[in-house]
C-alpha positions in Angstrom: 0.0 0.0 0.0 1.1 3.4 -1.1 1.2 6.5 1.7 0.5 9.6 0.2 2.6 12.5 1.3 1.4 15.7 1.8 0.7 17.3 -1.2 -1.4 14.4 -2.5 -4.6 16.2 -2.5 -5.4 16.1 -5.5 -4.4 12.5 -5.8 -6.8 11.9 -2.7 -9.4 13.6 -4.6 -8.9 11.9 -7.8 -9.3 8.3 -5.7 -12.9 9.8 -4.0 -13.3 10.7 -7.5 -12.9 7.4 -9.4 -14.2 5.2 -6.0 -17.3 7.0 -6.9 -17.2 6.5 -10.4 -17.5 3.1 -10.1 -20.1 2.7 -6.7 -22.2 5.8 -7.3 -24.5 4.7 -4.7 -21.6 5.0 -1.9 -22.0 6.8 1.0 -19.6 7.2 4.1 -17.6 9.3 6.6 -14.1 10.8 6.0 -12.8 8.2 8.8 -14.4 5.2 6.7 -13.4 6.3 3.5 -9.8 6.5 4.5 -10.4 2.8 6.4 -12.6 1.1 3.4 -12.6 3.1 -0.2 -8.6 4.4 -0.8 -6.8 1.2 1.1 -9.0 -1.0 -1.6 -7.2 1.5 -4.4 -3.7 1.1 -2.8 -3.3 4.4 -0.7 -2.6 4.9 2.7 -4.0 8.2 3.7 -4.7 9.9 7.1 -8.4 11.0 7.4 -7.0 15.1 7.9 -6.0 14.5 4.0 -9.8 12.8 3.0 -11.1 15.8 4.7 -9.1 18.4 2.4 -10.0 16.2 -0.7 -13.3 16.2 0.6 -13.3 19.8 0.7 -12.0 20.5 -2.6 -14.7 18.0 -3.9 -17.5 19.9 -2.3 -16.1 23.1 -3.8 -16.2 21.6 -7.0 -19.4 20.1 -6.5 -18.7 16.6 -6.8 -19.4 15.7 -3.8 -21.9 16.3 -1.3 -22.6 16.5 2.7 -25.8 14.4 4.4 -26.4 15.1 7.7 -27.1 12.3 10.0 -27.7 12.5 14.2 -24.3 10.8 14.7 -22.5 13.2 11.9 -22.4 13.7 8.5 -21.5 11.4 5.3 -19.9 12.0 1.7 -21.7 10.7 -1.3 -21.7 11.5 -5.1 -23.4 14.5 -5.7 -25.2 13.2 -9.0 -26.0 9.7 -6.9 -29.4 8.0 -6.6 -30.0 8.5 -3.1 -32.3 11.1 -1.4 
């Protein structure tokens, strides 16, 4: 498994990116998306890093934020779900 250093960001992003590309019905929290979605594409990222890719994919609109009572969850923002 492959750490990403610091300035893999974008990199991070482009694994949310393409994680969701192929499971647009996926839907999880920055902690299980660095536990479940990047290990199964090779990285190794801390979740402070999945929350700046996060970030950047919300700004971009990718991405979107579903509140739940126990926190909040990531999912395609063109997905299925309501």
């Amino acid at each position: 498994m492959r750490n990403v250093s610091k300035g893999g960001v974008d990199e991070v992003a482009r694994a949310i990116e393409a994680y969701l590309a192929g499971h647009p019905d996926a839907a999880d929290n920055e902690h299980g998306i660095a536990a479940w979605w990047l290990p199964g594409m090779g990285l190794d990222v801390p979740v402070v890093q999945v929350r700046q890719a996060l970030d950047a994919l919300l700004q971009r609109g990718v991405v979107m934020v579903v509140a739940l009572p126990g926190g909040a969850i990531y999912r395609a923002a063109n997905g299925r779900r309501s």
